[in-house]
C-alpha positions in Angstrom: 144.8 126.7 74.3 143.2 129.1 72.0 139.7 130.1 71.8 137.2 129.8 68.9 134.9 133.4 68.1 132.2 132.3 65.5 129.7 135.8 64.2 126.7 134.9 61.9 125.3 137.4 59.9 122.6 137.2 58.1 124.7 136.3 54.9 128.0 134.5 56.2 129.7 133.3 58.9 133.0 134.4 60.3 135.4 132.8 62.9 138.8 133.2 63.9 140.9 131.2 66.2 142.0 134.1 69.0 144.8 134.1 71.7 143.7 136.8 74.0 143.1 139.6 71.8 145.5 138.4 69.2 143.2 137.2 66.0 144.6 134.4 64.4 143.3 133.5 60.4 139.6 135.1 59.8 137.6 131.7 57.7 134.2 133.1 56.4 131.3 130.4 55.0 128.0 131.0 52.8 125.8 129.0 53.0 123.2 126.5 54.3 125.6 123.9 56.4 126.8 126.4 59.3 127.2 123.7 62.3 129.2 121.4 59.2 131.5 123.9 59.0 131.7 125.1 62.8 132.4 121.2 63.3 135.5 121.1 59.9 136.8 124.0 62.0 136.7 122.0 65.7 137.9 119.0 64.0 141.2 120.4 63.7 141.9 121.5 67.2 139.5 121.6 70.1 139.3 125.3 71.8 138.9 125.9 75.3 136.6 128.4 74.9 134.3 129.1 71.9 132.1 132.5 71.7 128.8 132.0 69.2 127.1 135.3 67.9 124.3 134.7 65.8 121.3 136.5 64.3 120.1 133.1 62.5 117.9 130.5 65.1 120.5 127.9 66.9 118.6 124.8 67.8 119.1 123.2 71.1 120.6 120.3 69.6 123.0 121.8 67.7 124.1 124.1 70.9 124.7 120.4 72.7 126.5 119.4 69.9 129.0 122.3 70.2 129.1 122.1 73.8 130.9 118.9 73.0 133.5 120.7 70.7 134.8 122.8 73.6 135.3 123.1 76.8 133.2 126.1 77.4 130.5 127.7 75.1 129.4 131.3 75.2 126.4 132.1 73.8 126.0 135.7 72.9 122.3 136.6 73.5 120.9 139.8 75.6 121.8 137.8 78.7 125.1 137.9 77.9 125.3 141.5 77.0 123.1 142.9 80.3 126.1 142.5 81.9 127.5 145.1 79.4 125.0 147.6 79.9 123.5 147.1 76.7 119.9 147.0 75.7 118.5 143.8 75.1 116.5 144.4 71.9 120.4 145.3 70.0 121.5 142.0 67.5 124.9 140.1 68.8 127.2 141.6 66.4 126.0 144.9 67.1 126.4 144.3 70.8 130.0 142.5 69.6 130.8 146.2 68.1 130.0 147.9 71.1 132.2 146.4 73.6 135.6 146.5 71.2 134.7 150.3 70.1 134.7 150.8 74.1 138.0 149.0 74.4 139.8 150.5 71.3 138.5 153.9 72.2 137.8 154.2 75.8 137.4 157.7 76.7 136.4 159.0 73.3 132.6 158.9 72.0 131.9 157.1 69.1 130.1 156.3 66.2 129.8 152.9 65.2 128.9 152.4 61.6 128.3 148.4 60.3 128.2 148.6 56.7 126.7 145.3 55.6 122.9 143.6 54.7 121.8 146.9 56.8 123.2 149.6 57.6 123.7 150.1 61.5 124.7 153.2 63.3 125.4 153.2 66.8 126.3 156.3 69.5 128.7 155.9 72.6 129.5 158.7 74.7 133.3 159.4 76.2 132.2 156.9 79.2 130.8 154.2 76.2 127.3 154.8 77.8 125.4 153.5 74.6 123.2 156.1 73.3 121.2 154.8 71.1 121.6 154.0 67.2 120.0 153.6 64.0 119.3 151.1 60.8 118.9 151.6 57.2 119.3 149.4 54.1 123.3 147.9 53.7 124.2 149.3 50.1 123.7 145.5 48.4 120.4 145.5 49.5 119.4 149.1 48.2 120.4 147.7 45.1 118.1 144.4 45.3 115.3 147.0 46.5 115.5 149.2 42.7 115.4 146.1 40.9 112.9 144.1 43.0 110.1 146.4 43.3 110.1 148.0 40.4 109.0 146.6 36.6 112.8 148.6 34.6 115.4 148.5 36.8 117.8 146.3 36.1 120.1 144.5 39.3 123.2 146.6 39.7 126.8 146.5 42.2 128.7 149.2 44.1 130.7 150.2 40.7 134.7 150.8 41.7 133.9 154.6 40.7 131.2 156.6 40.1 129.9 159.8 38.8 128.1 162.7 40.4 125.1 162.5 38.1 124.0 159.4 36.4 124.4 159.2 32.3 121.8 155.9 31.6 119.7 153.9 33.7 122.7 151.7 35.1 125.3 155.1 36.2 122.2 156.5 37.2 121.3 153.7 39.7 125.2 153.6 40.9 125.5 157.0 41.7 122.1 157.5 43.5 122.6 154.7 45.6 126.1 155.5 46.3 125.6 159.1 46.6 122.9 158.6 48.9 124.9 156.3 51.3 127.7 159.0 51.2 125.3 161.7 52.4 124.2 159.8 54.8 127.2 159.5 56.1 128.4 162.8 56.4 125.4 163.8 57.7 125.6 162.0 61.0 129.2 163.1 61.2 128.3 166.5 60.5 126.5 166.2 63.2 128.5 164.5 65.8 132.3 166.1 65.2 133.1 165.4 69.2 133.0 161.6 68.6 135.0 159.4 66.7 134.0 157.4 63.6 134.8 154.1 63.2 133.8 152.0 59.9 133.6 148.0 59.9 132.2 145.7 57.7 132.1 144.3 54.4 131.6 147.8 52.7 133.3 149.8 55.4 136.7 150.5 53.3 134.6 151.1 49.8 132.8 154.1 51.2 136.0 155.3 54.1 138.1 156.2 50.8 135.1 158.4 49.4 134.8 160.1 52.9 136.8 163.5 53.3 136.7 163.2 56.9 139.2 161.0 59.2 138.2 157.9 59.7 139.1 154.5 61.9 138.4 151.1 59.6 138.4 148.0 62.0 137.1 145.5 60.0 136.8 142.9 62.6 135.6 144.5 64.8 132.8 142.3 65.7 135.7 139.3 66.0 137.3 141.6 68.4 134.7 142.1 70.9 133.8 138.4 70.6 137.4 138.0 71.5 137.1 140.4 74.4 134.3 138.4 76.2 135.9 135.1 75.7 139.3 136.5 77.3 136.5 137.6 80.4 135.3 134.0 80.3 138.9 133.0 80.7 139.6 134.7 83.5 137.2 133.3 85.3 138.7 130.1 85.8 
């Protein structure tokens, strides 16, 4: 029977049904009803096992009322992830990333970089010993930032292309706020040429094709190490 892996962000939802390691159809959800649409996705087929991540607040009655859905719930909180060796204060999907980056690269250092309502950057060595790891503002929400706190500045996307230097208030926007990203990027890989990077999230293939150096793009990544701890679960039994 398959297993369920549910992450929420602080923007959407994403699940996939998984057979091992082997992710099945990737369903993502916006909005307010998050157990409704746990439930539409239960209501189909029961799982064995289903793996919750979450950064939102899950009520105790909702948890019951998935623990009827399956046979087995994991919730992934810093109980959970001790058992990794990872610190407890580190969010779910973070955690998630962690433990697939050490199973898609074991024996290579990495850098973890989760492009999405923040900006996470997080350092393995060649043993995936967590090092430590950073946050900045996701690209989105250094948008938002311009145009909230300031009088002028209009609301403005990633643009598909952009130019070094800004030509009027909107290019000008794009290209700081992409620009900036970019040299941020290159910066901590500058810095760290002995580990590999490794890009996921929404944004993650938007700024790999402006990088010049190599990079791995797992976009579900966080899917994957949800996946990882529910095949652990499984063996278990």
């Amino acid at each position: 029977m398959a297993s369920l892996i549910i992450d929420i962000g602080n923007t959407a939802l994403k699940a996939s049904w998984c057979d091992g390691m082997t992710l099945g159809k990737t369903f993502r959800y916006q909005g307010e009803k998050m157990l409704d649409f746990i439930l539409s996705l239960t209501a189909r087929s029961k799982p064995e096992i289903m793996v919750l991540s979450s950064v939102r607040h899950f009520t105790e009655s909702n948890i019951k009322r998935l623990e009827k859905e399956c046979d087995r719930l994991v919730i992934a909180d810093k109980s959970l992830f001790s058992r990794y060796d990872i610190p407890e204060y580190i969010t779910p999907d973070r955690a998630a990333s962690i433990i697939a980056s050490r199973y898609l690269f074991k024996g290579k250092g990495c850098m973890i970089f989760d492009f999405g309502t923040t900006l996470s950057i997080d350092f393995l060595d060649s043993e995936g010993k967590y090092e430590g790891g950073n946050i900045s503002p996701g690209c989105r929400t250094r948008f938002r930032s311009l145009n909230r706190y300031t009088k002028s500045l209009p609301l403005v996307d990633a643009p598909e292309s952009e130019s070094e230097t800004g030509k009027d208030t909107v290019s000008s926007i794009e290209s700081g706020v992409i620009s900036g990203i970019i040299f941020e990027l290159e910066g901590y890989v500058s810095r760290h040429p002995e580990k590999i990077t490794v890009f996921t999230g929404g944004d993650a293939i938007y700024f790999a094709k402006r990088m010049k150096n190599s990079i791995f793009v797992v976009s579900n990544l966080v899917l994957m190490g949800l996946a990882l701890i529910a095949v652990e679960y499984d063996k278990k039994d």
